[in-house]
N, C-alpha and C positions, 0 to 999 in steps of 0.2 A: 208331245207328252204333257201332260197333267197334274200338277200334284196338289196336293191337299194341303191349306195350312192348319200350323197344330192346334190345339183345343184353346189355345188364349187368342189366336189369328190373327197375331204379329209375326209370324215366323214362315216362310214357305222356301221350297226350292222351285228356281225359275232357270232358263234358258238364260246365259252369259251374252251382254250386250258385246259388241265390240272393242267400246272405249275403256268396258273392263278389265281387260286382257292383265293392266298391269298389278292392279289391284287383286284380282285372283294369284297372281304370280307375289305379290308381298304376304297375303295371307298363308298363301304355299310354304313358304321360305319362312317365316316368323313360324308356324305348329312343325315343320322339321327342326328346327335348330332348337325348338324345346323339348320334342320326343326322342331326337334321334340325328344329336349331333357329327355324331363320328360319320356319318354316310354323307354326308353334305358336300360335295365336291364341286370345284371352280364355282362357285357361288349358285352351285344348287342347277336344277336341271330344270327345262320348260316345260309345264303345265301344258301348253298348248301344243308343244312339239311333240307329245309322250302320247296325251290321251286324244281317241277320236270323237269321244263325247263327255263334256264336262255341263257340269252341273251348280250352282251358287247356293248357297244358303242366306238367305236374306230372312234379318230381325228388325225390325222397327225402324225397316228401310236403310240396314245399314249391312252391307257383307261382311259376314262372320264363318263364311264355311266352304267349301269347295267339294265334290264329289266329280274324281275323275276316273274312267273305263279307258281300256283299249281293245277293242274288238277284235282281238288277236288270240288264235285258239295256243295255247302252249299245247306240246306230243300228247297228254292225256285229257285234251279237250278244254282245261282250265282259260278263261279270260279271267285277267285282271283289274285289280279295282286299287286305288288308292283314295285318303281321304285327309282333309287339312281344315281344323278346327281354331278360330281364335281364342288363343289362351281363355283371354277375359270372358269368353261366350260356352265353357265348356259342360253346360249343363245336360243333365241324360237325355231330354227330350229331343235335343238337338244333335247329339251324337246316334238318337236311332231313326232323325230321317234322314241324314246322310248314308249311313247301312243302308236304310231300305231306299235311298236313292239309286247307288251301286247297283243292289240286286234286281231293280226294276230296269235302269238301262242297258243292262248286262241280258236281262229275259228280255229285252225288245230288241237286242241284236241278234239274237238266237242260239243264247248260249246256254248251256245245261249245267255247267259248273263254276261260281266264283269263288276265285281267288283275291284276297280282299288281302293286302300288307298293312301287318298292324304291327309298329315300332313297341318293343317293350316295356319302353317308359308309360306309352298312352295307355293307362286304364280306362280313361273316358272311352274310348275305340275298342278295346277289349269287353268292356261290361257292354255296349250296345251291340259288338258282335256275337256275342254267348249269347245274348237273350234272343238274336235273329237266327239264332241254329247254326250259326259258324265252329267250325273245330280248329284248334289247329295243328298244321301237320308235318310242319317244317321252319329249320329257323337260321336263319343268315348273320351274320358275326359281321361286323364290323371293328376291327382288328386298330392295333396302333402298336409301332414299335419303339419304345422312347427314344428320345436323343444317346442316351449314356448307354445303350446295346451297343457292341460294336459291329461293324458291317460282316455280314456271315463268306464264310469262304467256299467258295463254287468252283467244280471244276467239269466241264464238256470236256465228252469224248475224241480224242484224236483228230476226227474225220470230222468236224463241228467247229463252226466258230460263229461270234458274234459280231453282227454289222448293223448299224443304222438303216431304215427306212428309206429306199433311193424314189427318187421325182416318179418314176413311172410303173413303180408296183405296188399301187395301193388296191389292183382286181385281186393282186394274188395272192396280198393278205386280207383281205376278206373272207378270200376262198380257203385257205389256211386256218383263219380263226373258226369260219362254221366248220369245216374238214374236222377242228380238235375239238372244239363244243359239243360236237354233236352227242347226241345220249346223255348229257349230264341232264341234272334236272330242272326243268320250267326252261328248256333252252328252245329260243326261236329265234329262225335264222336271220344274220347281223344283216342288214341292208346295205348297200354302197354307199347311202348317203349319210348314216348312224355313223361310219367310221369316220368320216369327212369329217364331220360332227367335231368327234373326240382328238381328231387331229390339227383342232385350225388351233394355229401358235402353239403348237406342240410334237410336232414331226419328229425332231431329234431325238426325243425320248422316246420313241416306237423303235427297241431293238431285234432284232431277228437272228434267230437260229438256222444257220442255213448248213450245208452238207457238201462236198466237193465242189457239186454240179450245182451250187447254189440255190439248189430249191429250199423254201423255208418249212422248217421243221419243229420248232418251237418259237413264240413271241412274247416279249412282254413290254408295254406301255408303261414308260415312268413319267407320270404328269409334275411337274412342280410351279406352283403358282404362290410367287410369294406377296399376292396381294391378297389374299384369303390366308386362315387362318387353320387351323389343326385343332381338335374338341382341348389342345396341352395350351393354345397360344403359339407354339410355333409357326412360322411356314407355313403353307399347305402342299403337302407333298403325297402323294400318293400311288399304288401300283397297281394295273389293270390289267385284264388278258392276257393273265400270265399261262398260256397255254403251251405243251407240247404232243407233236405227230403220235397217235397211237400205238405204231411202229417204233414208236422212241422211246415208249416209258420203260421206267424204273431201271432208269441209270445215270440219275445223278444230275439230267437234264435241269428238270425245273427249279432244283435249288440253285443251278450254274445259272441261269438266267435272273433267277429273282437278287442273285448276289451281283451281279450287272446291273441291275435295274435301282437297287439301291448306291451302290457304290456312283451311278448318274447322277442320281438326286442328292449325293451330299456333297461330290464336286462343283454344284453348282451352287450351296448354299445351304439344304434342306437338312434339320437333324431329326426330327421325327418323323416318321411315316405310316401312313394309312392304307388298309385297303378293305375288302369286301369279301367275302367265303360263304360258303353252303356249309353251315355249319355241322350239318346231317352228313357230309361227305367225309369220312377220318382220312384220305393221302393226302390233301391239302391244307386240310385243317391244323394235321399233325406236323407238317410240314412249318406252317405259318411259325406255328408255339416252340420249337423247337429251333427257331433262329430269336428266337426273342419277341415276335409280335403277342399281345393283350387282348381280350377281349374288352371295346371301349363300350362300345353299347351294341343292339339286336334287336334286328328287327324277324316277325314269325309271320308264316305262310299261313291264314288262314280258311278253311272251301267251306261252300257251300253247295248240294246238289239241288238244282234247279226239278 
């Protein structure tokens, strides 16, 4: 692929060397922790690991930008795009060829629809999406619940109880988490290896909702990493895949587990906590707000039809 440098032609996007790797990955992690701290978890997520084609923005021979795809159709055809801008380089010309970077390796994978995430603080990424036909359609919360909430009180049904993560069922909560994901929205299904991922030195906090005959029913993942930090300075503590069995809703389920998952994370240290929501979804949302979590910052879904 090809691209054009801009009208001064000191600026281009090129193919990412390999000894780049780290420096895309510091550029990455320094424009999130300025747009969109609250989502920043265990010190941020890989670059390389996420997207299948990444892209640099180079100015006067110095990397200042990153343009990542995953050629991954979400249920209504969407591929996503994300983009990481250095603070000091955030000028409009350079936030619209990272967009039209996106949309072009997104059209050379053979996709018809981008979905481009743009955190709500970046206006730079907002005004060069608007001017490339982007809308936006949907918006995801990044939650925090301070230290001084006290922990919410939960209670499972009868026939329910909650148990830690054992050595040799990590197929079947996989199988579990896509089982309950499924149909919500931009959901595509968790990998084997994505969960491994999210479980290395953190096993004990993946609790489970199981039923008589122990099959699992509902889960939820309490991460607590007290070498990162929380957008408050606290801890970094956080709660993930907090999901329950279809079969299971609307009895009390998932507020019993998310009060599990907190009451984890502050026996071991943690007083604020974090996590992630579809904001456009009200049982979760409503849920979050209602035991005491904030909306800390937001990031918005925003498409483009190819």
């Amino acid at each position: 692929m090809i691209y054009t440098p801009d009208r001064t032609g000191v600026a281009r996007l090129r193919v990412v060397e390999p000894a780049e790797l780290e420096a895309v990955q510091a550029i990455w992690e320094a424009s999130y922790a300025e747009d969109d701290p609250a989502s920043w978890a265990r010190g941020g997520w890989s670059v390389a690991g996420w997207a299948t084609e990444t892209r640099v923005l180079e100015a006067s021979k110095q990397l200042v930008g990153v343009v990542a795809v995953r050629a991954e159709q979400a249920p209504d055809g969407a591929m996503p795009a994300r983009l990481a801008l250095d603070v000091a380089a955030r000028k409009p010309a350079y936030a619209a060829m990272l967009v039209g970077g996106a949309v072009e390796l997104i059209a050379a994978a053979g996709g018809r629809l981008v979905r481009l995430f743009v955190p709500s603080r970046a206006e730079w990424m907002q005004s060069a999406a608007r001017s490339a036909g982007f809308e936006p359609v949907r918006s995801v919360a990044h939650m925090l619940m301070p230290a001084s909430v006290p922990t919410p009180v939960g209670r499972l049904p009868e026939e329910l109880r909650v148990r830690p993560l054992r050595d040799d069922e990590d197929q079947a909560v996989v199988d579990a988490l896509n089982r309950n994901w499924a149909g919500t929205w931009n959901f595509v299904e968790i990998p084997y290896d994505m969960l491994q991922e999210d479980l290395a030195g953190q096993r004990e906090g993946m609790l489970l909702g199981v039923d008589a005959e122990d099959r699992i029913v509902a889960t939820c993942h309490a991460v607590y990493d007290p070498t990162e930090q929380n957008p408050d300075g606290n801890p970094r503590a956080w709660i993930s895949n907090l999901t329950v069995d279809p079969g299971y809703r609307q009895r009390g389920i998932a507020r019993a587990m998310l009060s599990a998952g907190i009451t984890f994370l502050r026996a071991r240290g943690a007083t604020s906590i974090t996590l992630g929501v579809d904001a456009s979804d009200p049982a979760p949302y409503r849920l979050y707000q209602s035991v005491g979590f904030e909306v800390a910052t937001s990031q918005e879904a925003w498409d483009k039809v190819l």
